[in-house]
MIBADO-415436 format. One line per field, with one value per residue: residue number from 1; residue in three letters; x, y, z of N, C-alpha, C in turn. Coordinates in steps of 0.2 Angstrom, whole numbers, plus 2048, in hexadecimal, padded with zeros to 3 digits. Layout:
num = NUM,...
residuo = ALA,...
n.x = X,...
n.y = Y,...
n.z = Z,...
ca.x = X,...
ca.y = Y,...
ca.z = Z,...
c.x = X,...
c.y = Y,...
c.z = Z,...
% end
This chain:
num = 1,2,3,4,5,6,7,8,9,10,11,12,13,14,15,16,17,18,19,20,21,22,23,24,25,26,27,28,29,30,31,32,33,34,35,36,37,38,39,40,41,42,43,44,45,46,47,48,49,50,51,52,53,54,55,56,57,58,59,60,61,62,63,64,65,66,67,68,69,70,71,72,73,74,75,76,77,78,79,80,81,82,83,84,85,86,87,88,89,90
residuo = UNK,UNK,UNK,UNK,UNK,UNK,UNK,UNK,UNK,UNK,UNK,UNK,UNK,UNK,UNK,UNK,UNK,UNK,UNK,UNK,UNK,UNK,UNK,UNK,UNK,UNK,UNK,UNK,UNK,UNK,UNK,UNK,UNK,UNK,UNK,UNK,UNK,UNK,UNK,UNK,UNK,UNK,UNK,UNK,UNK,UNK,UNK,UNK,UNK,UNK,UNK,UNK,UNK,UNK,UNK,UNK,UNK,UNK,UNK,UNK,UNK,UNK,UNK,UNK,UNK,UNK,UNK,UNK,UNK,UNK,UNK,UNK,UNK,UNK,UNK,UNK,UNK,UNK,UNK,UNK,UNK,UNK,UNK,UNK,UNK,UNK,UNK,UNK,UNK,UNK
n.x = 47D,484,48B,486,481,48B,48E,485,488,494,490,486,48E,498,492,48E,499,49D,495,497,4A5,49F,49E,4A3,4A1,495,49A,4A5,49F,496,49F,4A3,499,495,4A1,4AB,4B3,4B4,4AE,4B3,4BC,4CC,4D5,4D0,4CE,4D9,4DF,4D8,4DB,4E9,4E4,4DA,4E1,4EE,4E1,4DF,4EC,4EA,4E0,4E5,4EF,4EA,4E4,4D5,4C7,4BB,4C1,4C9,4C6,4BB,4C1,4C8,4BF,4BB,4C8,4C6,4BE,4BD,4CD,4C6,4C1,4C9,4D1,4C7,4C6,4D3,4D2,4C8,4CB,4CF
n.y = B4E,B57,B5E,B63,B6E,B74,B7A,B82,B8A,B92,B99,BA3,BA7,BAE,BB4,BBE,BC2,BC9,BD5,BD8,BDF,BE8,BF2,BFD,C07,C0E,C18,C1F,C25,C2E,C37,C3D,C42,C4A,C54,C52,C4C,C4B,C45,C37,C2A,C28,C1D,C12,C0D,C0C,C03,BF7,BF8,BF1,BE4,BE0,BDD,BD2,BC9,BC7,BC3,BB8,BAF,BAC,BA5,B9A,B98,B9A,BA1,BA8,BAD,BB7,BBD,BC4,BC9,BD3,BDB,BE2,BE8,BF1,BF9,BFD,C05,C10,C18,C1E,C26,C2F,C34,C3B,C42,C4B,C4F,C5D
n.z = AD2,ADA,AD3,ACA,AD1,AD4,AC7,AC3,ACE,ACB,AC0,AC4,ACC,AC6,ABB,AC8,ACB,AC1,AC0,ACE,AC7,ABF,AC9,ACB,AC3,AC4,ACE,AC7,ABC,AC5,ACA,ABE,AB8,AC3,AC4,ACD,AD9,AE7,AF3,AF0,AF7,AF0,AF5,AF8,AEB,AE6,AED,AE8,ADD,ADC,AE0,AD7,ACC,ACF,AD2,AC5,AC0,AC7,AC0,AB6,AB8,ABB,AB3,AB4,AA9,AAE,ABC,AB7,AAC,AB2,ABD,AB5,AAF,ABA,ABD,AB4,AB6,AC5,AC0,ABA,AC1,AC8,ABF,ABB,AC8,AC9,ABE,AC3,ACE,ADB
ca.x = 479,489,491,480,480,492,48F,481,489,499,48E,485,496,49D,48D,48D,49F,49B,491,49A,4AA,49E,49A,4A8,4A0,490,49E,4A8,497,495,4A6,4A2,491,498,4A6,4AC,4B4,4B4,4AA,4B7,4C2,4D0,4D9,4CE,4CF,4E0,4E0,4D3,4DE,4ED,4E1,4D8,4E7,4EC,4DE,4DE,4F1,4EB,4DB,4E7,4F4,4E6,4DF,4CE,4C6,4B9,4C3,4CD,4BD,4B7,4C6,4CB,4BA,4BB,4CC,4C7,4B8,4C4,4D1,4C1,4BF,4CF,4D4,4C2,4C8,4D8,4D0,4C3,4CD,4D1
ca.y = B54,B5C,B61,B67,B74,B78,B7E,B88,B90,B93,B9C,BA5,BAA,BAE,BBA,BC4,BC5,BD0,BDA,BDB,BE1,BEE,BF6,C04,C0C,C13,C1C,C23,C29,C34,C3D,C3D,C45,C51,C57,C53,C46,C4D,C3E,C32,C29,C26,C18,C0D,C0B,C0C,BFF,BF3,BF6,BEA,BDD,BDD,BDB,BCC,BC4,BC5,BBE,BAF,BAE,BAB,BA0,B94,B95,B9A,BA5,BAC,BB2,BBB,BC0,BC9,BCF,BD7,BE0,BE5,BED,BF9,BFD,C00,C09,C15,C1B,C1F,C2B,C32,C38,C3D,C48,C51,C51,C65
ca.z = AD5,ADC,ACA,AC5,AD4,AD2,AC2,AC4,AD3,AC6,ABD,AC8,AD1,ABF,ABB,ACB,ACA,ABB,AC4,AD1,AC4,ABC,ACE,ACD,ABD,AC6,ACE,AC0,AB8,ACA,ACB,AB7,AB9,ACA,AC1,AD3,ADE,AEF,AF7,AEF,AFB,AEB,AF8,AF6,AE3,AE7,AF2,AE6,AD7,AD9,AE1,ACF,AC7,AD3,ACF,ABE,ABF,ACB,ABE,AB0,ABB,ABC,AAC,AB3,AA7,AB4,ABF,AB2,AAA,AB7,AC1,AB0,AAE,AC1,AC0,AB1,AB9,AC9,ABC,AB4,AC7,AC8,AB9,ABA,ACE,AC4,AB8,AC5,AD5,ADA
c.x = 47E,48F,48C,480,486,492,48A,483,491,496,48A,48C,498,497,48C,497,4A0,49A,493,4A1,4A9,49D,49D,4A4,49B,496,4A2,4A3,496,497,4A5,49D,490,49A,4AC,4AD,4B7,4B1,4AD,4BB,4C7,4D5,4D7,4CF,4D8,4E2,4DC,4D8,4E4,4E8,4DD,4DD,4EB,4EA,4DD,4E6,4F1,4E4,4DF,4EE,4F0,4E0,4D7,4CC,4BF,4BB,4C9,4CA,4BC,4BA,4C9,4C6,4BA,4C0,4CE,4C0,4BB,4C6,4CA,4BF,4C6,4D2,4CF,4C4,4CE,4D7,4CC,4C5,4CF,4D6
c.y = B59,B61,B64,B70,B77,B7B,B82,B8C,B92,B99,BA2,BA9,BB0,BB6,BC2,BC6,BC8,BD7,BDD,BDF,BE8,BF3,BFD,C09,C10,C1A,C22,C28,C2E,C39,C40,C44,C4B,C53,C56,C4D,C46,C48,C37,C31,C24,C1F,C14,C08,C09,C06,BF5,BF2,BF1,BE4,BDA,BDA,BD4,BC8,BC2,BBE,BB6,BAC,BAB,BA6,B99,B92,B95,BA1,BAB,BB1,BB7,BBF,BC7,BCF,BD6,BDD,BE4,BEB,BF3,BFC,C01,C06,C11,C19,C21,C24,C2F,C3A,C3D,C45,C4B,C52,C59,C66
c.z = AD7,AD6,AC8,ACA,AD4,ACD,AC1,ACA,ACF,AC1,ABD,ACC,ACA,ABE,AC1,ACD,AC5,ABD,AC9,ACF,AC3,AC3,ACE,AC9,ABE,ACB,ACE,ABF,ABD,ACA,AC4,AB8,ABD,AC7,ACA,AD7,AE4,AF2,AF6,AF3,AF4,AEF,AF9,AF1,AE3,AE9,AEC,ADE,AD5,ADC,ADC,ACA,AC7,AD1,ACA,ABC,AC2,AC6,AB7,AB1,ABB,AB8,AAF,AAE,AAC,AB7,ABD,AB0,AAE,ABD,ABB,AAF,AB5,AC1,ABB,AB4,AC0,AC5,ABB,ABC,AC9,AC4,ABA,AC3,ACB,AC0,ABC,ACB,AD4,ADD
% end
């Protein structure tokens, strides 16, 4: 019973660490859409991009593809906030 819940919560983990990867790109699309990223605090992202990186390195030191997976989709979604502040800061 205990292998069966561990992998539905693997799964479940794995899924909304997806989800939580793609969060930045509502974001992007905004300063994208304003032509303007005045309401952006850029040190956050700043702050959020080596810890994606990080994790991708401890996600592939350990041979899990999860947390490789999903840190990697996180820190171009991070990245895409980033270049977008980039190109519409004034």
């Amino acid at each position: 019973m205990l292998e069966s819940f561990a992998e539905i919560l693997g799964i479940v983990v794995t899924v909304y660490g997806v989800m939580m990867a793609v969060a930045n790109f509502p974001q992007a699309m905004k300063i994208i859409q304003k032509k303007s990223c005045d309401d952006v605090s850029i040190t956050t992202y700043l702050i959020l991009f080596p810890g994606t990186v990080f994790w991708i390195l401890y996600g592939i030191s350990i041979s899990n593809f999860p947390v490789t997976f999903t840190n990697a989709l996180s820190m171009i979604s991070v990245l895409s906030v980033i270049v977008v502040y980039l190109i519409y800061r004034k």
